[in-house]
Phi, psi and omega in degrees: 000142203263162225209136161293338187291331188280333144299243253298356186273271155017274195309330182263003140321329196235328188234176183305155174285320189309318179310289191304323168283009158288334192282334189271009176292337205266001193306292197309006180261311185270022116322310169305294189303321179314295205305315171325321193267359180086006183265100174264006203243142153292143194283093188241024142231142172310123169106343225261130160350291208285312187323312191316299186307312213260336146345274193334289212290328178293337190256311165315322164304306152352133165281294174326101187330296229284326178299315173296313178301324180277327193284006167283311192272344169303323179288339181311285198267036176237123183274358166307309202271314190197097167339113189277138190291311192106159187195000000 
């Protein structure tokens, strides 16, 4: 069963720890969504499905415009979230 310390591990591969301890408030909420998308496994490759979500969910939390764009295209490709459109 996937865990916030198994997020809080996952995410501080790529970000600062100051990032990452800003994020936990919100981890148990996206613990719920993950279990919703059916995602129960620790991520334990870059690219890996579970991983993709919780990307997702991190970029949505992201301040930064350049985040919002890609987490537009991140959604692109979990078909749980948004039937992919074609381009």
């Amino acid at each position: 069963m996937l865990t916030v310390t198994d997020v809080e591990r996952y995410l501080g591969q790529s970000l600062a720890r100051q990032s990452v301890e800003a994020m936990l408030p919100d981890m148990p909420r996206w613990l719920r969504r993950l279990h919703r998308y059916g995602v129960d496994t620790v991520p334990l490759a870059i690219g890996s499905a579970s991983a993709r979500y919780i990307d997702l969910l991190a970029l949505q939390a992201s301040r930064a415009p350049s985040a919002q764009r890609t987490a537009h295209d991140v959604r692109d490709t979990l078909p749980n979230i948004r039937p992919y459109k074609g381009r």
